[in-house]
N, C-alpha and C positions, 0 to 999 in steps of 0.2 A: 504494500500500500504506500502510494506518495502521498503527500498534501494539495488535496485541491478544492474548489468549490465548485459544486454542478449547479446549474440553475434550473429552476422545473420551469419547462413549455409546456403548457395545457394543449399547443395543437397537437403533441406528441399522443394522445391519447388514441388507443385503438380498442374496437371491441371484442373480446371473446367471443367464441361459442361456449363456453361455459356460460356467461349471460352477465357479462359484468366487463367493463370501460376500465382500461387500465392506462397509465402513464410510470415508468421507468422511471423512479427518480435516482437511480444508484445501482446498477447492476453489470460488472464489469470483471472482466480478469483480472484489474489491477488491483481490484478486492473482493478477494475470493471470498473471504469469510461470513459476508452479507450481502443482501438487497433488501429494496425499499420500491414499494410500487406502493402510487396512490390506486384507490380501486375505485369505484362509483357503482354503484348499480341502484337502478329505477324502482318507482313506484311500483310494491304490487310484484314484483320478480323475485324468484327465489334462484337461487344457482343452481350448476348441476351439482349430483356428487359428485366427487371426486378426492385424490389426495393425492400427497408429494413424497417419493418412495424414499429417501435417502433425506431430506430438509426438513427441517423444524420449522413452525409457520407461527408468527404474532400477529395479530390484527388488534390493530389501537382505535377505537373506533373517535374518528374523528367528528362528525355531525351525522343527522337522523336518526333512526330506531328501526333497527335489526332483531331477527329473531335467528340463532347462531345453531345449531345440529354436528357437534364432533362426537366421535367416538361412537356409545353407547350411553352418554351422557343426553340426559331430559334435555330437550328445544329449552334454550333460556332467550330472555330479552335483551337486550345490547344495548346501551346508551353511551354517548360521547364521552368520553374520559375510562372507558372499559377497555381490559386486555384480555384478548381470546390467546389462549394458550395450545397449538397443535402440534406434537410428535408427529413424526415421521411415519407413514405407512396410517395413518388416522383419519378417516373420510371426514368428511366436512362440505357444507352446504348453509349461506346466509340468505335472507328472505329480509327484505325491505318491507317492513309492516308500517310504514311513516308515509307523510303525505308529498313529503320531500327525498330528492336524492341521500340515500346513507352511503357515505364517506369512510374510508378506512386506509389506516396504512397497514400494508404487508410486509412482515420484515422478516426475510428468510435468512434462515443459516443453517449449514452454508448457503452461498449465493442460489439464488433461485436457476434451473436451468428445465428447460421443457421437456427435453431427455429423463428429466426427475417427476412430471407429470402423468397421472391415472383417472382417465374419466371412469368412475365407478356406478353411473346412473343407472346402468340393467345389471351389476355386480354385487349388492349391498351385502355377501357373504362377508 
């Protein structure tokens, strides 16, 4: 890792088919050890399942109200200033129960990499 500053571009944003609007704000060889993606997803949408085989996943929930599903763990409700906690190999699926965009950061470690991605949607063994 060097020292540097990234600056977040909101045009940067692209959408999953998972169901949810991501922007990269730190995801890099020069630092393997983490990433940081803003996420968005809409009114009313829940994601797919899915999980990440090899990376540990935090979601800090930035704005709106989320209804969050890891593990075998009960649907709980999500509010701004909340930290979702996901292990590796741990399905996971958030649901936008607000009338507004719910905002999160994602911050994987190691660095997030799509090769480390599982859509589990017809899988839920």
């Amino acid at each position: 890792m060097k020292e540097t500053i990234k600056q977040q571009d909101p045009g940067n944003e692209f959408y999953t088919a998972e169901g949810c609007h991501i922007v990269e704000l730190s995801n890099s060889p020069d630092d393997p050890e983490l990433s940081i993606a803003r996420a968005r997803v809409e009114p009313g949408v829940t994601t797919r399942w899915h999980r990440l085989t090899k990376t540990g996943e935090r979601y800090l929930i930035v704005s709106g109200r989320g209804r969050v599903e890891i593990g075998e763990l009960p649907a709980r409700e999500v509010h701004p200033g909340d930290v979702v906690i996901i292990p590796p190999m741990c399905r996971q699926r958030i649901t936008n129960i607000g009338p507004e965009d719910l905002v999160f950061l994602a911050i994987c470690t190691p660095r997030f990499s799509i090769d480390d991605y599982e859509d589990v949607e017809g899988n839920l063994v």
